[in-house]
PAGUPA-614455 format. One record per residue (C-alpha): residue in three letters; x, y, z. Coordinates in steps of 0.02 Angstrom, whole numbers, padded with zeros to 5 digits, always signed. Layout:
# PAGUPA-614455
ALAXYZ...
//
This chain:
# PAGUPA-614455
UNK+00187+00317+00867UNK+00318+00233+00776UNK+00460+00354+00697UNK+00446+00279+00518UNK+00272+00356+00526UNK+00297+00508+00596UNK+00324+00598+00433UNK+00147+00566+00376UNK+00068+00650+00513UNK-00009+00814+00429UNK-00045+00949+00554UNK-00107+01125+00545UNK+00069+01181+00491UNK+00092+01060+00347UNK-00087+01114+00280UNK-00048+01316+00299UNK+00144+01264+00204UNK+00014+01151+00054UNK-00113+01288+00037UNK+00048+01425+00021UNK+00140+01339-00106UNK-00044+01321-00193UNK-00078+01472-00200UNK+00100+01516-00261UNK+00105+01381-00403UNK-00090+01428-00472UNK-00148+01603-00410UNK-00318+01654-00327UNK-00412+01667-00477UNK-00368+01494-00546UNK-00411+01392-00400UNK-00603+01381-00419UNK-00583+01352-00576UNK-00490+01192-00528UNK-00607+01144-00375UNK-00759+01177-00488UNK-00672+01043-00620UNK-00643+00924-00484UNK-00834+00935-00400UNK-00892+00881-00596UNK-00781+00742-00606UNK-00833+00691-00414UNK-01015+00689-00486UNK-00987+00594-00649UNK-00873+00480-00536UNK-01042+00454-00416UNK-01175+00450-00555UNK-01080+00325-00669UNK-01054+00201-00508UNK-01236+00249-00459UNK-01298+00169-00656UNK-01175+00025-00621UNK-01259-00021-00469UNK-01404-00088-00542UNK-01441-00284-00488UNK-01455-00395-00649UNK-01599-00465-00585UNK-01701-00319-00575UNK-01664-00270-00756UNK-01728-00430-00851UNK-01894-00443-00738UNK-01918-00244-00781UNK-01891-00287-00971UNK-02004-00444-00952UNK-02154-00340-00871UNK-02114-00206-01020UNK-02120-00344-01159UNK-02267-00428-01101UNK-02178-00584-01081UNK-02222-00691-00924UNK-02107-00824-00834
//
């Protein structure tokens, strides 16, 4: 590997060092809180781009067949 990216190799040690100062900077009891905030903004994130994907296409032919209206 090149040295210039050598210091963005994360290994086991770097991840027991993160979860330390974690645990340090927000406690035990506040971390699930946290994780619990993040899995409902994961979800929103997912079910907002789920709506979003929706073809165009599909939507005027539904609202068409709802209507009544024929092409």
């Amino acid at each position: 590997m090149n040295a210039l990216f050598l210091p963005l190799v994360i290994g086991a040690p770097q991840i027991i060092l993160i979860v330390i100062v974690v645990l340090l900077l927000f406690g035990g009891r506040k971390i699930p809180e946290l994780m619990r905030g993040l899995g409902s903004g994961i979800k929103e994130f997912k079910d907002a781009s789920k709506d979003d994907d929706t073809p165009k296409s599909h939507t005027t032919e539904d609202n068409n067949k709802v209507s009544g209206e024929n092409k």
